[in-house]
N, C-alpha and C positions, 0 to 999 in steps of 0.2 A: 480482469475485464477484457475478453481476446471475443475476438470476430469481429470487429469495427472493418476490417477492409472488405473480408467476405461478404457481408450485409451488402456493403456497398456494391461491388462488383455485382451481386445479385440483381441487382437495383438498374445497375449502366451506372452508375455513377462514380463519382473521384473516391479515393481511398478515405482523402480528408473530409469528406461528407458522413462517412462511415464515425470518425471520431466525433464528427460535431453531434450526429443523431445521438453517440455516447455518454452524452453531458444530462439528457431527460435521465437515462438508465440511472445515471448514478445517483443522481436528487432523487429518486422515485426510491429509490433503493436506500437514503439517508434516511428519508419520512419512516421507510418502514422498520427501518432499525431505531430511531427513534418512537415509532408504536410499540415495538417490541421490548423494549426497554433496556436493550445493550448498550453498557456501556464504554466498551471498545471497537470499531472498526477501524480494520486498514486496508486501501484500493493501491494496486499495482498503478500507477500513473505512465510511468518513464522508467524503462530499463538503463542500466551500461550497456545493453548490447543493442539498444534502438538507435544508438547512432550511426551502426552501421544502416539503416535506413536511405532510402533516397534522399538529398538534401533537402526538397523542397518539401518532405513530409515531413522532416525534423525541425526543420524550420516554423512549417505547422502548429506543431505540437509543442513549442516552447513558446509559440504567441498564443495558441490556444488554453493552455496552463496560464498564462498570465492573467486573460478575458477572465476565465473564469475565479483564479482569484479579486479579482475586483472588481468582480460582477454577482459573485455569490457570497463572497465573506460578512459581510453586514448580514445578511439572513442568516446564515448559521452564527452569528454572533447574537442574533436577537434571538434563534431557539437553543442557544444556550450549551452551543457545539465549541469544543476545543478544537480547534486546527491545528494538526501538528506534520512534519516532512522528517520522514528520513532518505538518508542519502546521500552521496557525497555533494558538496555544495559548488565547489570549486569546479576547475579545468575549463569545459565548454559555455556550463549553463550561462547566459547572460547574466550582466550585474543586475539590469532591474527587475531582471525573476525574483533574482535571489533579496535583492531589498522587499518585492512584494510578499515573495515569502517569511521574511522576519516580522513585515509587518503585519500581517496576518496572524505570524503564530503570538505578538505582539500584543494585538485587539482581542484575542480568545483565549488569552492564559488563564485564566482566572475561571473559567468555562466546566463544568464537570457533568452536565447533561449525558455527552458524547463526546471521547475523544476520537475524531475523524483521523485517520493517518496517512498522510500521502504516500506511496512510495517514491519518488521522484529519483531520479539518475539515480536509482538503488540496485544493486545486485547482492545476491546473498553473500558470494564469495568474497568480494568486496566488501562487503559489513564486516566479513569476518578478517579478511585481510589488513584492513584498515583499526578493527581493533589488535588484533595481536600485534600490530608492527609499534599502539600507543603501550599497549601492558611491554613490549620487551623495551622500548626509552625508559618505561618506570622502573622496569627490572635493572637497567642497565646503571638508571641512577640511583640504586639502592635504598629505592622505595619500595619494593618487593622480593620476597624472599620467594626464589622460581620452586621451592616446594610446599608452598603453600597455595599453587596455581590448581584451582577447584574450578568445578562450575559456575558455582555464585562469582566468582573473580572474573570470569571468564563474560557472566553475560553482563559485567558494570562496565564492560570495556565494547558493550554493542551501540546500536546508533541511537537507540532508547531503549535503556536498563529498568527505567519502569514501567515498562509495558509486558503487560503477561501474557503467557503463552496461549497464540486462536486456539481455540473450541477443534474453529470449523473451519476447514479452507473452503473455498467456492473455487470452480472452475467452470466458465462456461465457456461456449463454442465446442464440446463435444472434444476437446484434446484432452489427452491422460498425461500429464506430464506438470511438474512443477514450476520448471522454467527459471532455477535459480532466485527463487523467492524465500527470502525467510526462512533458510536452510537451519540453520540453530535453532530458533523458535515452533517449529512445527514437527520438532521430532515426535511429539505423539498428539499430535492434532487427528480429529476425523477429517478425511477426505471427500469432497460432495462433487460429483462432476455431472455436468448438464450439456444436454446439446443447444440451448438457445445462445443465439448470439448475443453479444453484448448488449449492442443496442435495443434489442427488441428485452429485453431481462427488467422486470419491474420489484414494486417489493413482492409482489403473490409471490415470487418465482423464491426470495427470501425468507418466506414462512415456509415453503416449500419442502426449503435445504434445511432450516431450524427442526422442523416437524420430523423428516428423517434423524436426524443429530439426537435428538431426544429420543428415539427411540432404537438407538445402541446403546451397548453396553463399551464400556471405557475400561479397560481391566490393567493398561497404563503397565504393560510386563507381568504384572500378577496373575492370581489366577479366582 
């Protein structure tokens, strides 16, 4: 979800106006994933590397993540949406994110409409380093035999082992680049990249990217 500042500054306005307008985008963009009938989505929220941000926009965007869990989670609970967060939980993020966070994924477990997936304080490298450092303590306590380290072992030790690998990635604001996202999980995803800004990106912009994805061929190394 990138261009929240750009939008802005186009505009004259704060950076943080540019994220708040991002809050329509991405409801606009649930609805349509729920018309569509997927049952998986996951939005970029909060990187590890957006703390190097200005303070006063990090600051931002961890009371603005908050608003919006306790301002939108009863409606995706009544359309029958799971909420769910990966990421590391600890270090910066505040304790009452992280309580609204539990209690959220808390009220929608039970939910199988749509599992929504935040990415919050997530990095890909991070998911991955955070898992192998849990598989080498189980190796180390002799709950793993290190040749028997597969893939499948590999992705029970991610931030959510039952979540299957995207389709489709989406990228908007017009950059090519991944940005340390779901590094393990999209090794054969299709790639969809758009120049609209975040904020301005609805679900149209959603069928959009579906409509193209559908109409590639997946051949997944084969031929």
């Amino acid at each position: 979800m990138d261009g929240n500042g750009r939008w802005a500054q186009r505009r004259g306005l704060k950076r943080t106006d540019g994220h708040a307008a991002g809050e329509e985008a991405l409801f606009d963009t649930v609805e349509g994933a729920l018309e569509l009938g997927l049952a998986w989505m996951t939005v970029y929220a909060f990187s590890t590397e957006n703390w190097r941000r200005p303070l006063d926009e990090v600051r931002y965007l961890m009371n603005f993540n908050e608003r919006l869990l306790l301002g939108r989670r009863d409606d995706l609970h009544a359309k029958g949406v799971r909420v769910r967060f990966i990421g590391r939980r600890g270090g910066r993020v505040p304790a009452r994110v992280r309580r609204h966070i539990e209690d959220t994924e808390a009220m929608t477990a039970k939910n199988r409409r749509l599992t929504l997936t935040f990415a919050f304080n997530y990095g890909g490298r991070a998911e991955l380093v955070d898992g192998m450092q849990r598989l080498a303590a189980d190796a180390r306590d002799h709950r793993i035999d290190p040749k028997k380290v597969d893939e499948k072992m590999i992705r029970r030790y991610l931030y959510a082992p039952d979540m299957p690998d995207p389709d489709l990635l989406v990228r908007t604001s017009g950059e090519f680049r991944i940005s340390n996202y779901l590094l393990w999980e999209i090794a054969y995803s299709e790639l969809y990249f758009t120049e609209t800004l975040w904020p301005d990106f609805r679900r149209e912009h959603l069928f959009d990217a579906v409509r193209e994805f559908q109409a590639r061929e997946r051949r997944f190394g084969a031929i």
